[in-house]
VOFI-106821 format. One record per residue (C-alpha): residue number from 0; residue in three letters; z, y, x. Coordinates in Angstrom, 3 decimals, padded with zeros to 6 digits, always signed. Example, Ala and Ser with C-alpha at 12.3 -4.5 7.8 and 13.67 -1.06 7.14 Angstrom:
residues 2
> 0 | ALA | +007.800 | -004.500 | +012.300
> 1 | SER | +007.140 | -001.060 | +013.670
END
This chain:
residues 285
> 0 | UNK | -036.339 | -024.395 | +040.833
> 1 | UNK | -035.404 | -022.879 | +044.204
> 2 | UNK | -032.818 | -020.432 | +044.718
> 3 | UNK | -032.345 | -018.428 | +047.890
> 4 | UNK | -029.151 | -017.768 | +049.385
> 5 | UNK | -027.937 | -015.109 | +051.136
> 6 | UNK | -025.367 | -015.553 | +054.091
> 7 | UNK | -021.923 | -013.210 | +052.994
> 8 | UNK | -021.227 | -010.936 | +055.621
> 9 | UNK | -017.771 | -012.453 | +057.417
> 10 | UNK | -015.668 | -009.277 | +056.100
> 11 | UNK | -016.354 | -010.164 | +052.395
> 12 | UNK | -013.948 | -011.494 | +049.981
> 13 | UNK | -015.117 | -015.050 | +048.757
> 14 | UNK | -015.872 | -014.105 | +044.755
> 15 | UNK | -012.841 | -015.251 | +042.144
> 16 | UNK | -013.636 | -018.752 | +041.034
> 17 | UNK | -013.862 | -018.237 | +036.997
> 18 | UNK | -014.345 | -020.966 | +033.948
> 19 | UNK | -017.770 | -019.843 | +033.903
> 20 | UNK | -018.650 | -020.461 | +037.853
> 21 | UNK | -020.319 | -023.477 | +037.094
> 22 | UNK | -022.459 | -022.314 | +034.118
> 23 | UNK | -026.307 | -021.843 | +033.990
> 24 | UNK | -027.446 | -018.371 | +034.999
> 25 | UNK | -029.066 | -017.547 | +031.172
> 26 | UNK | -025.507 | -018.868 | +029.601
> 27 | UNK | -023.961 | -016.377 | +031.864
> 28 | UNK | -026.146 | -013.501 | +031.292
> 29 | UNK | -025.588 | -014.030 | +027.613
> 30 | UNK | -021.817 | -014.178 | +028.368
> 31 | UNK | -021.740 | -011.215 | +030.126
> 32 | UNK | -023.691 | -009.241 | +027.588
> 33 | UNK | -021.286 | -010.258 | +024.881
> 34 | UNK | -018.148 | -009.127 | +027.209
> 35 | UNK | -020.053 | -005.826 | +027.754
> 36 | UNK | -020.611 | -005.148 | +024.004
> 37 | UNK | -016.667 | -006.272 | +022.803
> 38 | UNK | -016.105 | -003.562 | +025.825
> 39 | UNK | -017.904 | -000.943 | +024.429
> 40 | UNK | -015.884 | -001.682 | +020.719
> 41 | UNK | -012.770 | -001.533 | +022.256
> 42 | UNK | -013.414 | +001.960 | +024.295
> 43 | UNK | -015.082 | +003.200 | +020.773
> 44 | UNK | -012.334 | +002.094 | +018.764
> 45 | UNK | -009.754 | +003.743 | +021.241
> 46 | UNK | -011.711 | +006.801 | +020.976
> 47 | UNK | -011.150 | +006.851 | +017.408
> 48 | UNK | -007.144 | +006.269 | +017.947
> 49 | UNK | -006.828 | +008.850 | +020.191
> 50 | UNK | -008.572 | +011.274 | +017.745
> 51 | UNK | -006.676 | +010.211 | +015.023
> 52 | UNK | -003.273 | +010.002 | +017.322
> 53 | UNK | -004.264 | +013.818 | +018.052
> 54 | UNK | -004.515 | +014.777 | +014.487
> 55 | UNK | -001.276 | +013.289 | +013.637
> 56 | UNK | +000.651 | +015.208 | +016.542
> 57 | UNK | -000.997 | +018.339 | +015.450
> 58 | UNK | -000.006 | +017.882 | +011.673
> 59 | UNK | +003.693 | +016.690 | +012.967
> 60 | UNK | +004.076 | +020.028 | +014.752
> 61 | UNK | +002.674 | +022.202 | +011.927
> 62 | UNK | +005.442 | +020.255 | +009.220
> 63 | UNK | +007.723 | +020.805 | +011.707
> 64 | UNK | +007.395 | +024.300 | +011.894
> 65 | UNK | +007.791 | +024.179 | +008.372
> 66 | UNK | +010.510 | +022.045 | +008.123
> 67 | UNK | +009.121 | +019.596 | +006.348
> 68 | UNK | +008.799 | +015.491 | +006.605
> 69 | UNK | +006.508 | +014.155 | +008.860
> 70 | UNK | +005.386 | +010.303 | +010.205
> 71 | UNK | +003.127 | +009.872 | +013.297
> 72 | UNK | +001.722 | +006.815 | +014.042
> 73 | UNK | +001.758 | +006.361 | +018.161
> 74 | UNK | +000.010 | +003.543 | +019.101
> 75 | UNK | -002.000 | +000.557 | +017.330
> 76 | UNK | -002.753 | -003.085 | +018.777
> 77 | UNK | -005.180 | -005.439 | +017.819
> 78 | UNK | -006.536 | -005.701 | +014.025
> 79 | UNK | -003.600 | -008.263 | +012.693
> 80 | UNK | -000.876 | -006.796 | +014.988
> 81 | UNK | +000.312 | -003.465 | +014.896
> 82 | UNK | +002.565 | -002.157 | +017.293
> 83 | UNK | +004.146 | +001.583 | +015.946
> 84 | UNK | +006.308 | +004.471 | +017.029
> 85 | UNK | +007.318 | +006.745 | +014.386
> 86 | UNK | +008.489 | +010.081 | +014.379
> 87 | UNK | +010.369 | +011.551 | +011.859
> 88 | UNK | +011.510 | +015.104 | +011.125
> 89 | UNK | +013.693 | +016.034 | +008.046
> 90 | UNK | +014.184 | +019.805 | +006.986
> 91 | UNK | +017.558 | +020.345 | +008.063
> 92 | UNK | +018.529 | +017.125 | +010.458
> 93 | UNK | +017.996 | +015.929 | +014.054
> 94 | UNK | +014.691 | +013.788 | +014.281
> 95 | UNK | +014.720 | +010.380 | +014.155
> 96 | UNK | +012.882 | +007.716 | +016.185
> 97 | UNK | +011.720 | +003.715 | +014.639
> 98 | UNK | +009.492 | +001.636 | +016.107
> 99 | UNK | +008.322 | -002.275 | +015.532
> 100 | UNK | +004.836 | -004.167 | +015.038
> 101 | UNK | +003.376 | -004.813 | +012.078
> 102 | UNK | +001.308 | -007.855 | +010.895
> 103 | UNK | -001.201 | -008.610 | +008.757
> 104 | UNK | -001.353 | -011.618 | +007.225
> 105 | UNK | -003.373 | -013.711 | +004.667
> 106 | UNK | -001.737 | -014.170 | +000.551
> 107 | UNK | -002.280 | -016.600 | -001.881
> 108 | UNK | -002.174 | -015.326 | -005.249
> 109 | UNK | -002.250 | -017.195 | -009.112
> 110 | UNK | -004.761 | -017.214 | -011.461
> 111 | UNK | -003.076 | -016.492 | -014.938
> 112 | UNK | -005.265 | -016.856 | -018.198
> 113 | UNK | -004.391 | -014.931 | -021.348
> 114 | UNK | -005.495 | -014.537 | -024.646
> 115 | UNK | -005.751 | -011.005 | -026.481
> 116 | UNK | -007.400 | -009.898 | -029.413
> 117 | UNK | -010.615 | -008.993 | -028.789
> 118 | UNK | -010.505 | -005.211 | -029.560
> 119 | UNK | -008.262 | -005.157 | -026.583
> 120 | UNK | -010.769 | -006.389 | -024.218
> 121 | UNK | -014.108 | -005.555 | -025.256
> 122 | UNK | -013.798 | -001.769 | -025.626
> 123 | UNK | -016.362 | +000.109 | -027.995
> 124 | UNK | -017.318 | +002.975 | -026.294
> 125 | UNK | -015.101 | +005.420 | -027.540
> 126 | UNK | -012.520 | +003.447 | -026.237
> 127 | UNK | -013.895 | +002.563 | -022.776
> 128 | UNK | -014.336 | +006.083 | -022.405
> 129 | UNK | -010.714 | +006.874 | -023.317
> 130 | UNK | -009.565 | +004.361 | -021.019
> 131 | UNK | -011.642 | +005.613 | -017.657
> 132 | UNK | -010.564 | +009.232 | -018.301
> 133 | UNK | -007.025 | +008.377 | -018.250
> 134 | UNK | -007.700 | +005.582 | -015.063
> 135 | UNK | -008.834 | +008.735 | -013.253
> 136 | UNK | -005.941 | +010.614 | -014.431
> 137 | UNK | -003.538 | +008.525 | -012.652
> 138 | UNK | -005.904 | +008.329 | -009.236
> 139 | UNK | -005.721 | +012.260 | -009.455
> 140 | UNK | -001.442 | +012.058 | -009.946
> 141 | UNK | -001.344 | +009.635 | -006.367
> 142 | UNK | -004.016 | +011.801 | -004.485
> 143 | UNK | -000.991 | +014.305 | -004.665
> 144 | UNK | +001.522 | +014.217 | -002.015
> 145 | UNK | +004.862 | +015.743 | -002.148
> 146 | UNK | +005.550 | +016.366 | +001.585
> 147 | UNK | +009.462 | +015.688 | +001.159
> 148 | UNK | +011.388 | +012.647 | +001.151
> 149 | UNK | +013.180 | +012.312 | -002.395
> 150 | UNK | +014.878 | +009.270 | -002.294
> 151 | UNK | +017.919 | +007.888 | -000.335
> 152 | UNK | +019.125 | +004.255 | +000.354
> 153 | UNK | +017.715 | +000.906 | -001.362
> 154 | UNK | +015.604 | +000.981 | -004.513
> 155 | UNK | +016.730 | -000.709 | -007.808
> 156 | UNK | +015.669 | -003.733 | -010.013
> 157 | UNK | +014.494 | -001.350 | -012.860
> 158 | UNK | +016.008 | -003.207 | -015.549
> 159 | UNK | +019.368 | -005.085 | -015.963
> 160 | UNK | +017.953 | -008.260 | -016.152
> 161 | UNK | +019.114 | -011.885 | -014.480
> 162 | UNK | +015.474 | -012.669 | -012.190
> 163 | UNK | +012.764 | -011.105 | -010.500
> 164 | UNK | +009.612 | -009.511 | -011.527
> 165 | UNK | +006.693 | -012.216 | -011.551
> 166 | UNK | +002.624 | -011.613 | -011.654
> 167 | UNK | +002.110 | -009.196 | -008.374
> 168 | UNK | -001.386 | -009.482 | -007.430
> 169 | UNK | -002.324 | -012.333 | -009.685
> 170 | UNK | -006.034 | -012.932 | -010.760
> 171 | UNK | -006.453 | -012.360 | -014.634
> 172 | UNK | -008.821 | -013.978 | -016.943
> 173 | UNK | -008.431 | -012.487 | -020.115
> 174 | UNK | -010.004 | -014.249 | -023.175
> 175 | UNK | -012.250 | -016.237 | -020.577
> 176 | UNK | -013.668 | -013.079 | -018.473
> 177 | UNK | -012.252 | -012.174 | -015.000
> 178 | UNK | -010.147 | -009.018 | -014.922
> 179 | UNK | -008.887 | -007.112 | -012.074
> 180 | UNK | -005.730 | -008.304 | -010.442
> 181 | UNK | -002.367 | -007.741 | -011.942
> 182 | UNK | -001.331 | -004.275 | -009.877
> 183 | UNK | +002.487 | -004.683 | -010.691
> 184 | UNK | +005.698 | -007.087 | -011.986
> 185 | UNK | +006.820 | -007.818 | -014.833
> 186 | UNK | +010.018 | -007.985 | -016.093
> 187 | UNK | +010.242 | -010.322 | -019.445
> 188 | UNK | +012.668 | -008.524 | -021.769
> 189 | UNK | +014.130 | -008.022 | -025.426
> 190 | UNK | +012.633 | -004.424 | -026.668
> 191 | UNK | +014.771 | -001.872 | -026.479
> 192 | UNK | +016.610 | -002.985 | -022.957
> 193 | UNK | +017.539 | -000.315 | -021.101
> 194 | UNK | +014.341 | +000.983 | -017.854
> 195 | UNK | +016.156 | +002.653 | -015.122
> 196 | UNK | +014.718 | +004.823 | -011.833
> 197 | UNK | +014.046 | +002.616 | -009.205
> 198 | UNK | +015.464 | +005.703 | -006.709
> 199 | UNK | +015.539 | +009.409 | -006.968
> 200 | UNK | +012.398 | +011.360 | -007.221
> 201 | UNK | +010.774 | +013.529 | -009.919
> 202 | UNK | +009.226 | +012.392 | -012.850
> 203 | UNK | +005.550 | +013.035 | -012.016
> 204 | UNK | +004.136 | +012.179 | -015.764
> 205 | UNK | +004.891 | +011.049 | -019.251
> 206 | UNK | +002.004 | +009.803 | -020.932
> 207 | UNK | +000.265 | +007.160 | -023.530
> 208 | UNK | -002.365 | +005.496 | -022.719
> 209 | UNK | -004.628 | +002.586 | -023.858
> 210 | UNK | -003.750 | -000.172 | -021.272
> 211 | UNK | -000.534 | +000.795 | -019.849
> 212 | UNK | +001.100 | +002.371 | -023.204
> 213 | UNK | +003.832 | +004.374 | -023.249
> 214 | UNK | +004.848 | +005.205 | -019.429
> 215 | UNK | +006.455 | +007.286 | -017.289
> 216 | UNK | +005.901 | +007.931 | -012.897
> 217 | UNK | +008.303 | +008.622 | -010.795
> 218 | UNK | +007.117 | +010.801 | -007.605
> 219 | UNK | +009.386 | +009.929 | -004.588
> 220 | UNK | +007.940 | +011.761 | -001.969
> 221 | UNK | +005.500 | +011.446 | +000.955
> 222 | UNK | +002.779 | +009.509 | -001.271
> 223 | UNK | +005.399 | +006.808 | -002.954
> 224 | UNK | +005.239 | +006.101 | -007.074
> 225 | UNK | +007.324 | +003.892 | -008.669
> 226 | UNK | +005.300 | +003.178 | -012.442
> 227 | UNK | +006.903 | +001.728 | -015.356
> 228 | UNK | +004.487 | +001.064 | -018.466
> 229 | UNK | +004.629 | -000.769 | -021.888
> 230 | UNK | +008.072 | +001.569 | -023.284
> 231 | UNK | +009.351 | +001.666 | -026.197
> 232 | UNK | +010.535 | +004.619 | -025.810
> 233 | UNK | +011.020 | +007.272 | -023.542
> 234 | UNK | +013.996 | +009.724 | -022.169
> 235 | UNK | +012.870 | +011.823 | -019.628
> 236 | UNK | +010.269 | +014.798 | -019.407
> 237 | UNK | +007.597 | +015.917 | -016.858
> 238 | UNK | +008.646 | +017.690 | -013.714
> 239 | UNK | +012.925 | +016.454 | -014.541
> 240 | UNK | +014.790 | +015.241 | -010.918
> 241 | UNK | +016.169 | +011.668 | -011.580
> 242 | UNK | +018.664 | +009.541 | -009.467
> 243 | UNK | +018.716 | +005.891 | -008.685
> 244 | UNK | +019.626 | +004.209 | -011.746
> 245 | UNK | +019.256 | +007.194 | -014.219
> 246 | UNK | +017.752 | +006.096 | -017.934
> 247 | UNK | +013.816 | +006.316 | -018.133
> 248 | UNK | +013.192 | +004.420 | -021.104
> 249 | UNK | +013.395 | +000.999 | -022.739
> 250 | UNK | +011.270 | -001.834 | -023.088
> 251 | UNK | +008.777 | -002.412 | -024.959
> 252 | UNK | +005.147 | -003.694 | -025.802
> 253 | UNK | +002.971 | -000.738 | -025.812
> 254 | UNK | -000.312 | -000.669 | -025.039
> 255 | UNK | -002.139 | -004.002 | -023.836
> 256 | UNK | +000.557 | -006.426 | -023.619
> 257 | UNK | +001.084 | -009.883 | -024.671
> 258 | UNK | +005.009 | -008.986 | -025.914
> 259 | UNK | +007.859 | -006.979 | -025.085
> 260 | UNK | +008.111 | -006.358 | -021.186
> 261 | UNK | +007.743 | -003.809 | -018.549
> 262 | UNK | +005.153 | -003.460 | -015.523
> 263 | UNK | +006.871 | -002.073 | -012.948
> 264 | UNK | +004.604 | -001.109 | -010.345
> 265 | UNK | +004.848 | +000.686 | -006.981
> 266 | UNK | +001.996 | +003.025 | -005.369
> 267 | UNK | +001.430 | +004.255 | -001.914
> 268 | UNK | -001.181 | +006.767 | -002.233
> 269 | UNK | -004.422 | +004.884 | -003.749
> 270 | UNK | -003.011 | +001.503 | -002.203
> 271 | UNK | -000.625 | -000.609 | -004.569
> 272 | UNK | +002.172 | -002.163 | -002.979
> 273 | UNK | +003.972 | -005.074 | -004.077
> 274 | UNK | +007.223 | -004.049 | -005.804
> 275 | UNK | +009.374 | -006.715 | -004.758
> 276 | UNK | +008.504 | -005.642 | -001.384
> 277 | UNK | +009.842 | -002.584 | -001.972
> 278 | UNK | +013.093 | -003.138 | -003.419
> 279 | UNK | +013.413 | -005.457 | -000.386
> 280 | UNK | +013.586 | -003.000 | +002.138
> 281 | UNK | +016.836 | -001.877 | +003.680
> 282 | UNK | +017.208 | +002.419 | +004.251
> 283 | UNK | +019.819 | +003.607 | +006.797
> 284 | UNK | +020.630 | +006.571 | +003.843
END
């Protein structure tokens, strides 16, 4: 094939030699194309940033006026790399400024096998209705946000025990059928031993139910729940303030367990959050 050639005028910067210089015509077409279209997700998904970057300033300033808590995101890089500025106000105190990146990365988790009797995991329908009314119950308590911040300083182990909490995220085959993954830890102990507040907040329910038994949630503020399930028994009421360390409960094996224990579990919003994560984070107050 022939190609004509044009003479460059003698004002014109040669062109920038590139990896792709010596590559066929159709390649680079095809290249370019692709560049064009990752171009046009970037500028879309900056659009959407700077939306959502706008709708956070505007909330900040309207929980400021009300002196309330507030968090806005400032900027976000790449999909496994975030890199953000936060704001925060506090009714009563000078704001506060944090910033640091954020990455995402991949988790192994177990596979743990149990056996249960079998009215425990094939529900009649009765029971399988019980058990979704109450599942939406506690989807409604984390949809609710108390726009404060109710705790201060480290969280607690909640129980008194020597270890840590194992099972976080684990995939469960119960009697041979896959289950959902484990949501929180659990903490192997005698019935009866003492179930302490993880950190001050207020206790957001008190409740029995089918799976988790006899529990109580602790509402810390700005979307963060602390759960403990399986009690024994229980100390506290609906709507009471509790510190850091204040009696809950004890331990015990309500509800679908395997033996005496409690699932300690921690909820951001609708996400779940690994607890050991959380009582691994270090607060200024």
């Amino acid at each position: 094939m022939n190609t004509r050639i044009s003479p460059r005028p003698k004002n014109e910067t040669p062109p920038v030699q590139t990896p792709f210089s010596s590559a066929p015509a159709q390649d680079l077409h095809t290249r370019l194309n692709q560049a064009k279209a990752k171009l046009g997700h970037a500028k879309a998904r900056e659009g959407v940033l700077s939306t959502t970057i706008q709708r956070y300033d505007t909330r900040l300033r309207e929980l400021e006026g009300q002196g309330y808590v507030a968090h806005a995101v400032r900027r976000v890089r790449a999909e496994r790399e975030q890199s953000l500025f936060r704001t925060v106000v506090e009714k009563g105190q000078e704001p506060q400024t944090a910033q640091g990146a954020l990455r995402v990365q991949r988790r192994q988790f177990s596979v743990e096998r149990l056996s249960l009797p079998k009215g425990m995991v094939d529900l009649d329908p009765e029971t399988e209705r019980r058990a979704n009314d109450e599942s939406k119950r506690l989807a409604t308590v984390y949809r609710l946000i108390t726009p404060e911040r109710l705790w201060r300083g480290k969280f607690t182990k909640p129980v008194g025990m020597v270890g840590e909490g194992t099972g976080f995220g684990a995939r469960r085959v119960i009697n041979g059928q896959p289950r959902s993954p484990h949501g929180g830890s659990d903490y192997s102990a005698p019935r009866g031993t003492p179930v302490v507040a993880a950190n001050g907040g207020r206790v957001a329910l008190v409740a029995d139910f089918f799976f988790p038994g006899r529990l109580v949630i602790v509402d810390h503020g700005l979307g963060l729940y602390t759960l403990y399930f399986h009690l024994d028994t229980i100390v506290v009421a609906e709507a009471q303030r509790v510190e850091r360390g204040q009696p809950l409960g004890t331990v015990g094996a309500t509800g679908r367990a395997t033996g005496p224990h409690l699932h300690f579990g921690a909820q951001m919003r609708a996400a779940r959050v690994d607890p050991a994560t959380l009582l691994g984070l270090g607060f200024l107050d």
